[in-house]
C-alpha positions as CSV (number, residue, x, y, z in Angstrom):
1,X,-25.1,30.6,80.4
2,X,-25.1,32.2,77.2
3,X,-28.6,33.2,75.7
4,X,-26.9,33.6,71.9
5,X,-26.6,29.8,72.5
6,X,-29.6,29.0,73.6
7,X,-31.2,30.9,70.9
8,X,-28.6,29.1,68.4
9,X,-29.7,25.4,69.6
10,X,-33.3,26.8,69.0
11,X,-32.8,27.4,65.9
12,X,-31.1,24.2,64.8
13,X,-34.0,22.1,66.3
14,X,-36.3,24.2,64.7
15,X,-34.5,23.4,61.3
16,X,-33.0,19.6,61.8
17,X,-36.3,18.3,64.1
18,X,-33.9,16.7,66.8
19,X,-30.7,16.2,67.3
20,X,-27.9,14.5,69.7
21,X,-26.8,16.1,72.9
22,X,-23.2,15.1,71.8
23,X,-24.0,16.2,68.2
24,X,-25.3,20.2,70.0
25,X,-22.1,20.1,72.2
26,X,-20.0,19.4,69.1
27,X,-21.1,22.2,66.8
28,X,-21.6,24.5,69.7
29,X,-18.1,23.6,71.9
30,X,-19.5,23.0,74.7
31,X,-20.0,19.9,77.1
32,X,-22.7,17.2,76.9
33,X,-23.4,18.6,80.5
34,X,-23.6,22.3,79.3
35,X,-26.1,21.1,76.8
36,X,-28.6,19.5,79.0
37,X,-28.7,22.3,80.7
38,X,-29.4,24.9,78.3
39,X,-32.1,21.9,77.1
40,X,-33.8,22.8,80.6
41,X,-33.0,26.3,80.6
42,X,-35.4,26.2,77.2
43,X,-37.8,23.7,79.2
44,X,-38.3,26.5,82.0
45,X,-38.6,29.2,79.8
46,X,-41.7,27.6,78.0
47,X,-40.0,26.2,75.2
48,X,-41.8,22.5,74.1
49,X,-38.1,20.9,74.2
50,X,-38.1,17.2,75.3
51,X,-35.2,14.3,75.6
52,X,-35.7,10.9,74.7
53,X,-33.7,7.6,74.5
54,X,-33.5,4.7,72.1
55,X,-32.9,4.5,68.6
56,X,-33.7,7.9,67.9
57,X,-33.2,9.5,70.8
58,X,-31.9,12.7,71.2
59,X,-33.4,16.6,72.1
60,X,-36.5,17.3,70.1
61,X,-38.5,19.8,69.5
62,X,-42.4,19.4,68.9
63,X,-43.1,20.1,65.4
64,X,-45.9,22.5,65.9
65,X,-43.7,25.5,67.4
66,X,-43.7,28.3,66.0
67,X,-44.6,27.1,62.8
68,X,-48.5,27.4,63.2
69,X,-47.8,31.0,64.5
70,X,-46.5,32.1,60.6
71,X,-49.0,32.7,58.7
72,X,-47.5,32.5,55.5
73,X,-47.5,29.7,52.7
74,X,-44.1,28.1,51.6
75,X,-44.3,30.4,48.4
76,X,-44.5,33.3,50.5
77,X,-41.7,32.1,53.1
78,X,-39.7,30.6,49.8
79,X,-39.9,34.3,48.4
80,X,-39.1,36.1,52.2
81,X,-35.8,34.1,52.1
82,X,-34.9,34.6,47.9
83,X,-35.3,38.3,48.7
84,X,-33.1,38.6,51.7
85,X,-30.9,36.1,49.8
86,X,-30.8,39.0,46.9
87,X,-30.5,41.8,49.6
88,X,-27.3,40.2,50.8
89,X,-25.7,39.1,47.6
90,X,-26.0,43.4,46.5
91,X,-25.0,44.9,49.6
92,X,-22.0,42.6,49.9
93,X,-22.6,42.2,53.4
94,X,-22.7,38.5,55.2
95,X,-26.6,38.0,56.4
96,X,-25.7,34.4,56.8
97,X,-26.6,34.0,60.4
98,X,-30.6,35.6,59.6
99,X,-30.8,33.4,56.3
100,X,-29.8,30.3,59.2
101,X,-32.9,31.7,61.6
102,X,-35.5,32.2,59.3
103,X,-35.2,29.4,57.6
104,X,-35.1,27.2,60.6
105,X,-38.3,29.4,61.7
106,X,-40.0,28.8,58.4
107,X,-39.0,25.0,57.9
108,X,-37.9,26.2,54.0
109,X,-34.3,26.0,52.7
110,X,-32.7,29.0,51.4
111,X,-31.6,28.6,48.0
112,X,-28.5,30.3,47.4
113,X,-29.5,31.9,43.9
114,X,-28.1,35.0,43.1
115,X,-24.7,36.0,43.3
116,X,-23.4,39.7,42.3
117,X,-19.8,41.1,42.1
118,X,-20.2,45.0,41.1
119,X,-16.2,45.0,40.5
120,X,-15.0,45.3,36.7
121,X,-12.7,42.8,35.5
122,X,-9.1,43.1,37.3
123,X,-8.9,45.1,40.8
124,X,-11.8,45.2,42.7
125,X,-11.3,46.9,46.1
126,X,-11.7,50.7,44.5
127,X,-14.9,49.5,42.9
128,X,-16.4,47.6,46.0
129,X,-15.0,50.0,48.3
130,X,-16.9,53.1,46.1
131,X,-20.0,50.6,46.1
132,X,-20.2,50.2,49.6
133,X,-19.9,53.9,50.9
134,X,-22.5,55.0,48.4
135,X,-24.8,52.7,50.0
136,X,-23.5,54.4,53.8
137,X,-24.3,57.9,52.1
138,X,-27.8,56.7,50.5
139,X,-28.7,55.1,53.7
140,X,-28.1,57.2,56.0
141,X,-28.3,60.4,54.4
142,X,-25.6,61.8,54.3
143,X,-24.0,64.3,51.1
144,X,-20.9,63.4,49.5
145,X,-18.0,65.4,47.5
146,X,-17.4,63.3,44.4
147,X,-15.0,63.7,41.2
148,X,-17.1,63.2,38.5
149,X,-16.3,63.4,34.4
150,X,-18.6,64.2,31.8
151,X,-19.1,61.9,28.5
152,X,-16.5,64.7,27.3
153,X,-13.9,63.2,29.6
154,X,-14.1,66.8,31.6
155,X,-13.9,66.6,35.2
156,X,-15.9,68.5,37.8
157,X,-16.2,68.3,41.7
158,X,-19.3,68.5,43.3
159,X,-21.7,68.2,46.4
160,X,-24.2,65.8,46.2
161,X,-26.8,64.4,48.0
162,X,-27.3,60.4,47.3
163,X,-31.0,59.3,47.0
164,X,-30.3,55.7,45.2
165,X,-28.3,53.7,43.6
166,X,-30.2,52.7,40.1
167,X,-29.3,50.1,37.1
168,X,-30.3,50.7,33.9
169,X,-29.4,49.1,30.5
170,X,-25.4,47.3,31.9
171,X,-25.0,50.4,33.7
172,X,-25.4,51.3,37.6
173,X,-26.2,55.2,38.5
174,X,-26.6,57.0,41.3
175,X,-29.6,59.5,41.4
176,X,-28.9,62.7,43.5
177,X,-29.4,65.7,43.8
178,X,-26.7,68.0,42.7
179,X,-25.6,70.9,45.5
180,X,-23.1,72.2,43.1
181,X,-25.7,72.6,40.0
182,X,-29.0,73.1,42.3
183,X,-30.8,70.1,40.5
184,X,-30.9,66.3,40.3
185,X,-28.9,64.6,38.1
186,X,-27.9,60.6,36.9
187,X,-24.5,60.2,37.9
188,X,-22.9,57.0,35.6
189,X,-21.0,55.0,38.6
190,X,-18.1,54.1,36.5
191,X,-17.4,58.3,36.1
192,X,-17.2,58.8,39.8
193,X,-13.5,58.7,40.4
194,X,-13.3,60.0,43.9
195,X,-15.4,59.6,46.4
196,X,-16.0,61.4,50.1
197,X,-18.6,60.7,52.6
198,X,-19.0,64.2,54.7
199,X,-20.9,64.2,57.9
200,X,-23.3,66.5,56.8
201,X,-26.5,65.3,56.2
202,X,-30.1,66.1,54.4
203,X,-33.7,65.3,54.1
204,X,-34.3,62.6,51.4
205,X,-36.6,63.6,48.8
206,X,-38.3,61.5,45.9
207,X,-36.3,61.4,42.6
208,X,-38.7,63.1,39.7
209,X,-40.2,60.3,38.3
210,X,-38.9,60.2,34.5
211,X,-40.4,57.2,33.3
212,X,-39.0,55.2,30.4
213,X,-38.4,57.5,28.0
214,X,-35.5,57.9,26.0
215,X,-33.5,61.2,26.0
216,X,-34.2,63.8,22.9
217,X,-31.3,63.0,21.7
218,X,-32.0,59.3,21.0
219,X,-33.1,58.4,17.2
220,X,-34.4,55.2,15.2
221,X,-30.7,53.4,13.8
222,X,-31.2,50.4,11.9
223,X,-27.9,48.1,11.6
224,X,-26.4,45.1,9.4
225,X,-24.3,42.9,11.2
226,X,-22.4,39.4,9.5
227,X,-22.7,36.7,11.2
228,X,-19.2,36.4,13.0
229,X,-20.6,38.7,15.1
230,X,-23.8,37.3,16.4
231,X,-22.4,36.7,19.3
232,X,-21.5,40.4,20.4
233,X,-24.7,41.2,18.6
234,X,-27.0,39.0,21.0
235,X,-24.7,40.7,23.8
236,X,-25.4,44.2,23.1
237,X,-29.1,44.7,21.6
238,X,-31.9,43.1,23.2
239,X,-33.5,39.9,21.3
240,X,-36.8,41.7,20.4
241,X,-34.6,44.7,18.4
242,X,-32.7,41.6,16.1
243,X,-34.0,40.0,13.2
244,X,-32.1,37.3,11.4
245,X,-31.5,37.2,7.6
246,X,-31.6,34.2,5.7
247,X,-27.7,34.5,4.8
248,X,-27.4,34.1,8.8
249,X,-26.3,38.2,8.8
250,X,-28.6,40.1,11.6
251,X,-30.2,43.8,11.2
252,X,-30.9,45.3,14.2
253,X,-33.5,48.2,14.6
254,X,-32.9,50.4,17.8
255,X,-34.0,53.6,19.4
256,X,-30.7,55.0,20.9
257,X,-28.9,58.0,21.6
258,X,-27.4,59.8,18.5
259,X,-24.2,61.2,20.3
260,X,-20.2,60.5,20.5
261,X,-20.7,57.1,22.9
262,X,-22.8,55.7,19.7
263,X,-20.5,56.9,17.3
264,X,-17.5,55.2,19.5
265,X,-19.9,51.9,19.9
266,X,-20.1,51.4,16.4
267,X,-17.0,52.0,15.6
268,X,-15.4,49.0,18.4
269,X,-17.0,47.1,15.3
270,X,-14.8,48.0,12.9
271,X,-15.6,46.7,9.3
272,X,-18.2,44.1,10.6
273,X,-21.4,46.8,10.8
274,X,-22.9,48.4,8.5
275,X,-24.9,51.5,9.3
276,X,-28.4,51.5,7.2
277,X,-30.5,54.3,9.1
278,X,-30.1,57.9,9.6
279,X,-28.0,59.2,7.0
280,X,-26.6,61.6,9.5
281,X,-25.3,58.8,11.9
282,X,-23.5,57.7,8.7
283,X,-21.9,61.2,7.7
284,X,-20.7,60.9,11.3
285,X,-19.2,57.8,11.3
286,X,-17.9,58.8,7.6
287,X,-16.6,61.8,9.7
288,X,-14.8,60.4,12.3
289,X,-13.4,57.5,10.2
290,X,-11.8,60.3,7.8
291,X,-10.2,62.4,11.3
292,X,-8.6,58.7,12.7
293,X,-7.0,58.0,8.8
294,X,-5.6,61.4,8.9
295,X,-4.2,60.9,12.5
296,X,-2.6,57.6,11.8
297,X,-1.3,58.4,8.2
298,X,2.2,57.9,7.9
């Protein structure tokens, strides 16, 4: 007899109430007579499982089991479920079977209300596969040898030891500590372009606790956008940092970072932004503007 079904019908009457014997030997491929008895294999071993005939007859379960034992509100069970529901849909990893039990044993429906995909656009097995064994090396703590590049484009092996995988502002990073530079660094996911797990393996430690605050290199920028852009505008800068101009144009105030990623940003615009604030986010623009003409000239 197998106790995986046993514990499976358990779990269905806890969730449906009752149900036929044909209806458990159906879903379970087993005979009616293999049913009734795991029904008194469950009887024997305490469980308040009953058979009954008539119009609702069937194997039933009485509705107190369990249930009085969980001390929890349906909020609190609702939330239990939504989390492992979230916990699965990051990891990539089927938790369907637990989602099935608990929310038999809590009488609550799981709401399937998150889905994720960490892939870009196109091929996704290097970016799932890269996904999932930083999650190996973060949980069970063990270093990795990555390729990394720079915002330069220059690349770099190094050591590392994984201590989470972090998403910030469309972006996921991995903080680590760095063997190779003997400090912890914010590794961009999208930059790590080979990836090893080793067998070695190291003593988590806590992440130095930065806060929120933005790098010294970030500066106010203020921005004039037309409106056949409000669109990508809504899509890039947060609601708060966008005010809209009677002529339907949008002027966005920002703090960002005053380096070659916003000078390449602005530029994916092309003629529909206008820079306002700092002069020298301008001259740089002006700058790189004047290099690209000379490039391209004919």
């Amino acid at each position: 007899m197998s106790e995986i079904r046993l514990f499976k019908i358990l779990y269905y009457l806890l969730d449906k109430g009752y149900a036929t014997a044909p209806e458990l030997a159906s879903r379970f491929e087993v005979s009616v007579r293999t049913i009734y008895r795991d029904i008194d294999a469950l009887s024997s071993a305490g469980i308040p499982v009953y058979t009954d005939t008539g119009r609702n007859g069937g194997v039933h379960l009485l509705g107190d089991f369990v249930l009085d034992k969980v001390v929890l509100s349906r909020q609190e069970k609702q939330e239990i479920l939504s989390a492992l529901q979230g916990l699965t849909a990051v990891s990539g990893e089927s938790r369907e079977d637990t989602l099935e039990k608990l929310s038999a044993l809590f009488h609550v429906h799981s709401v399937n209300w998150l889905e994720t995909d960490f892939s870009r656009w196109g091929d996704k097995s290097q970016d799932n596969s890269k996904f999932q064994l930083l999650k190996t090396a973060v949980i069970h703590s063990r270093c990795m040898k990555i390729l990394y590049a720079d915002s330069y484009g220059k690349t770099a092996e190094r050591i590392i030891q994984p201590l989470k995988l972090f998403y910030k502002s469309r972006d996921w990073y991995l903080k680590a500590y760095c063997c190779t530079k003997q400090g912890f660094r914010l590794f961009r996911i999208s930059r790590i372009l080979k990836w090893e797990l080793l067998e070695e393996q190291f003593t988590p430690v806590s992440f130095p606790d930065t806060g929120d605050e933005a790098p010294d290199t970030c500066c106010q920028i203020i921005l004039n956008f037309p409106k056949e852009v409000a669109y990508r505008v809504y899509d890039e800068f947060d609601i708060s940092q966008i005010q809209l101009q009677k002529d339907g144009s949008l002027t966005v105030s920002a703090h960002m970072p005053q380096d070659d990623w916003l000078t390449g940003f602005l530029l994916s615009f092309g003629t529909q932004v206008e820079i306002i604030e700092p002069l020298s986010l301008k001259k740089t623009v002006a700058e790189t503007i004047k290099e690209m003409s000379e490039k391209y000239k004919p």
